[in-house]
C-alpha positions as CSV (number, residue, x, y, z in Angstrom):
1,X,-43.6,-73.6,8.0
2,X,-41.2,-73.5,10.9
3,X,-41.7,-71.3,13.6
4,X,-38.6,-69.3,12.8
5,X,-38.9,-68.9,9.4
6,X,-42.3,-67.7,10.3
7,X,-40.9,-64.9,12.4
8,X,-38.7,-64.4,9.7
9,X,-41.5,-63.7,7.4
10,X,-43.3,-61.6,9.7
11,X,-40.6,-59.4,10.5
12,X,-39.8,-59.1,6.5
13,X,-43.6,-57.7,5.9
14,X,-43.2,-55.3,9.0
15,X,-40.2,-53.8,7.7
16,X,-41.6,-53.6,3.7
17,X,-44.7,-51.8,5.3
18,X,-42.5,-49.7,6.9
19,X,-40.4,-49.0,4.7
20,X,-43.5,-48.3,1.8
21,X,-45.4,-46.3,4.4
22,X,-42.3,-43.7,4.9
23,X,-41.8,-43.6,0.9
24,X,-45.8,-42.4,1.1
25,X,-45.3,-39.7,3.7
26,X,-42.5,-38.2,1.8
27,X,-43.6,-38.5,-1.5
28,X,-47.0,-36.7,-0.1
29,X,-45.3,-34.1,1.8
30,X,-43.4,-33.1,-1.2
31,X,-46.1,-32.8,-3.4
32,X,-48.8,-30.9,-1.0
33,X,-49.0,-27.0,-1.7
34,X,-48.4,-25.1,1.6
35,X,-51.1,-21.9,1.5
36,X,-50.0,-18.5,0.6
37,X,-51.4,-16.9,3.6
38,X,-51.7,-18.2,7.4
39,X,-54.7,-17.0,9.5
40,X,-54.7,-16.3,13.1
41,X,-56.8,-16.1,15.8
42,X,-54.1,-14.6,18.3
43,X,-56.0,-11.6,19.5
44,X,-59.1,-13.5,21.2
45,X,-62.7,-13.1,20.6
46,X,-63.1,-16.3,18.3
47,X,-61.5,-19.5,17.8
48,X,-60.4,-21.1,14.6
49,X,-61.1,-24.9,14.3
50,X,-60.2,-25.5,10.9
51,X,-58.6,-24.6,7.6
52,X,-58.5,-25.7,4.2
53,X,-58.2,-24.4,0.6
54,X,-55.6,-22.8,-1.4
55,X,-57.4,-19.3,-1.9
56,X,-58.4,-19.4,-5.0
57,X,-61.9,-19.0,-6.8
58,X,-62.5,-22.8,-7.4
59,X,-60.6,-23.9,-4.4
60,X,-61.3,-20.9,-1.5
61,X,-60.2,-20.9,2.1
62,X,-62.3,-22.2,4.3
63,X,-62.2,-21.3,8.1
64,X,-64.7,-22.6,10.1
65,X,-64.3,-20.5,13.7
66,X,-66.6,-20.5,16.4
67,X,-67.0,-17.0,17.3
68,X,-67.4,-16.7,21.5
69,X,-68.1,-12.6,21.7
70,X,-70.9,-10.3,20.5
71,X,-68.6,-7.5,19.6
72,X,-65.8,-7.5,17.2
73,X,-62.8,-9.8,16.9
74,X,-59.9,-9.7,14.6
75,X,-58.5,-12.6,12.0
76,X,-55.0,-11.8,11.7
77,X,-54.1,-13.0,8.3
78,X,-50.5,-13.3,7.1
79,X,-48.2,-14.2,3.4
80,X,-46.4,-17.2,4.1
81,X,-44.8,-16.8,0.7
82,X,-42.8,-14.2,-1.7
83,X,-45.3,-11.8,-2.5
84,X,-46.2,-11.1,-6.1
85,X,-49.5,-10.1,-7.3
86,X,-49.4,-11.4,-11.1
87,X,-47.8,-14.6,-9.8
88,X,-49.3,-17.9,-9.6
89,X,-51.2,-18.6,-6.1
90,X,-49.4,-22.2,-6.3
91,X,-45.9,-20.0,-6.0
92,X,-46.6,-16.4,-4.7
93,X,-48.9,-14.6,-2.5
94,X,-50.8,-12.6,-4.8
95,X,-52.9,-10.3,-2.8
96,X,-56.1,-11.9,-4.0
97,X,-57.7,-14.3,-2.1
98,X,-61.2,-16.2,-2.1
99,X,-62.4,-16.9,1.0
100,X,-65.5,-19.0,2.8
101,X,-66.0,-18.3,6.7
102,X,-67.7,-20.7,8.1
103,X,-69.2,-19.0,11.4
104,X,-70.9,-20.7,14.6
105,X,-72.9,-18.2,17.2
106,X,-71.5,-19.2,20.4
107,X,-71.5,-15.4,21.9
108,X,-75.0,-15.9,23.6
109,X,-76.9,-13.5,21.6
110,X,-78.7,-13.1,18.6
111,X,-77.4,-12.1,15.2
112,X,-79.2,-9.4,12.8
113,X,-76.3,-8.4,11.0
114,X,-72.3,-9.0,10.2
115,X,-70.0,-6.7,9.0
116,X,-66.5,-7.4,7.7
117,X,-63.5,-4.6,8.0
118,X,-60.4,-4.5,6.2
119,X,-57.4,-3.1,8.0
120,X,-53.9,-3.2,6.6
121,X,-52.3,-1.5,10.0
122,X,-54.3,-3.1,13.1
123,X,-57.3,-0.9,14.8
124,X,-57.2,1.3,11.2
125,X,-59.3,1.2,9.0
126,X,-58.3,0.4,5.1
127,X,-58.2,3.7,2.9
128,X,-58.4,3.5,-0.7
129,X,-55.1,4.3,-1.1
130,X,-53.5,1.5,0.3
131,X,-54.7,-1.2,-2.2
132,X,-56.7,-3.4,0.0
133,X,-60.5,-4.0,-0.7
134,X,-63.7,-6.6,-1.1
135,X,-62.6,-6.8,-5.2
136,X,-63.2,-2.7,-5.2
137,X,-62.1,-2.9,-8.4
138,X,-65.2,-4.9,-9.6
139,X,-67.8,-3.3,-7.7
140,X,-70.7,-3.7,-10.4
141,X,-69.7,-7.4,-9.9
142,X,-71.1,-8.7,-6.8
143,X,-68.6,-11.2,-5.0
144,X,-69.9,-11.3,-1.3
145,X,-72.7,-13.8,-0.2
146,X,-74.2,-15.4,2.8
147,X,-76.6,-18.3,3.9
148,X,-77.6,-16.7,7.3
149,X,-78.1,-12.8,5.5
150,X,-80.1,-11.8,2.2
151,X,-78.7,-8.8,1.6
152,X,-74.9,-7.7,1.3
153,X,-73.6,-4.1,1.6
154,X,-70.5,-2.4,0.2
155,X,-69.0,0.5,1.9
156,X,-65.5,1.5,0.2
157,X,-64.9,5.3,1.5
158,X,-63.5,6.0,3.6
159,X,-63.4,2.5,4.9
160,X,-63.0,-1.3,3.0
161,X,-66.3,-2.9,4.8
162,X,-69.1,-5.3,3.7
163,X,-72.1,-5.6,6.0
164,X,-74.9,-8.7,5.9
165,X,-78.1,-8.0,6.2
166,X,-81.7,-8.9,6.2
167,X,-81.4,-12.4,8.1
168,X,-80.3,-13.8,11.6
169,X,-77.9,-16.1,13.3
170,X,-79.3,-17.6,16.7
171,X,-77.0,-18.8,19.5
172,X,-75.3,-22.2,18.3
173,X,-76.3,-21.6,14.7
174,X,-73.9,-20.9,12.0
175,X,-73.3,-18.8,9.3
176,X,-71.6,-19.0,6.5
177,X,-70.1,-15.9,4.7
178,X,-68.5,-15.7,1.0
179,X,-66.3,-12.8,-0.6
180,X,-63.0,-11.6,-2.1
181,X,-60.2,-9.9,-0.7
182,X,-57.6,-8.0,-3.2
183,X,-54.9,-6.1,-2.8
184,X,-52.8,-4.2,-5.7
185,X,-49.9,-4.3,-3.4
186,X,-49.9,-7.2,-0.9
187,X,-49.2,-6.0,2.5
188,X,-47.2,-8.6,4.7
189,X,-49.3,-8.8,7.4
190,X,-53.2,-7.4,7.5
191,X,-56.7,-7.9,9.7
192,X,-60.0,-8.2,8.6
193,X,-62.5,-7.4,11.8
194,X,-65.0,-8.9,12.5
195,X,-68.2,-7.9,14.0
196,X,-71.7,-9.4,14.6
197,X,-74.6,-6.7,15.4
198,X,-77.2,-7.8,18.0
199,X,-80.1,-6.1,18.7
200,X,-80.5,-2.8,20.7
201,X,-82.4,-4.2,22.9
């Protein structure tokens, strides 16, 4: 083959290749599900390094943070789409969501405990009134677990919390933490604090 005809071919392939690699990105871009709620780490204490999952009980978020204080921090969590709790988590933010945290120790200290609190108005804790809970509505039905602690306690009045129990977490380990979050009437915007107990002394 000639030298210029083989530049010729060359170019053509580049061009095809670019061409099918652009068709790829859109057709994948239009087809991936955005998730119904974003989560933020905005107000310090942790850092989130990644998430994944649409939020639902075979396919759960996952948020692997590494948490860099021994008292509490707060994951700001937020709808991204219209809310409607008998929609379809594919379409609407429903007010239920399954959720993995995925928790690395780097505040220094030991870990005996963790305790989850629900807060639909920052710095207050969740009433029953509101909606929001750890699946209240199922409370003969456990749906909280973790690796790190054996034992998992619900505490629904006058607050929305779940503590861990009956393990550890040393500096640089991780945790890992399993439960449900409903609410009868999504909020827009809500927190869930977060905060490791050490020991007294």
């Amino acid at each position: 083959m000639e030298y210029g005809l083989f530049r010729t071919a060359i170019a053509t392939m580049i061009l095809l290749s670019a061409i099918t690699a652009e068709g790829l990105a859109a057709d994948a871009t239009e087809t991936a599900i955005p998730p119904a709620y974003a989560f933020s780490d905005e107000l310090g204490g942790f850092s989130i390094v990644t998430i994944h999952g649409l939020g639902t009980r075979d396919d759960p978020v996952h948020i692997v943070q590494r948490f860099g204080t021994a008292g509490p921090a707060t994951l700001v969590i937020r709808a991204t789409r219209p809310i409607n709790p008998f929609g379809r988590p594919t379409d609407y933010s429903t007010g239920t969501i399954y959720m993995v945290l995925d928790i690395t120790n780097d505040s220094g200290v030991p870990w005996i405990g963790f305790e989850l609190e629900l807060q639909e108005k920052y710095e207050e804790p969740s009433i029953f009134g509101d909606g929001l809970s750890f699946d209240q509505r199922r409370f003969d039905r456990e749906t909280a677990s973790s690796d790190a602690f054996a034992d998992t306690h619900y505490d629904f009045e006058p607050y929305d919390r779940l503590l861990f129990e009956n393990g550890f977490v040393d500096p640089r380990k991780r945790a890992e933490f399993r439960f449900l979050i409903t609410d009868l009437t999504p909020a827009q915007t809500f927190y869930v604090r977060l905060d490791p107990r050490i020991p007294a002394s």
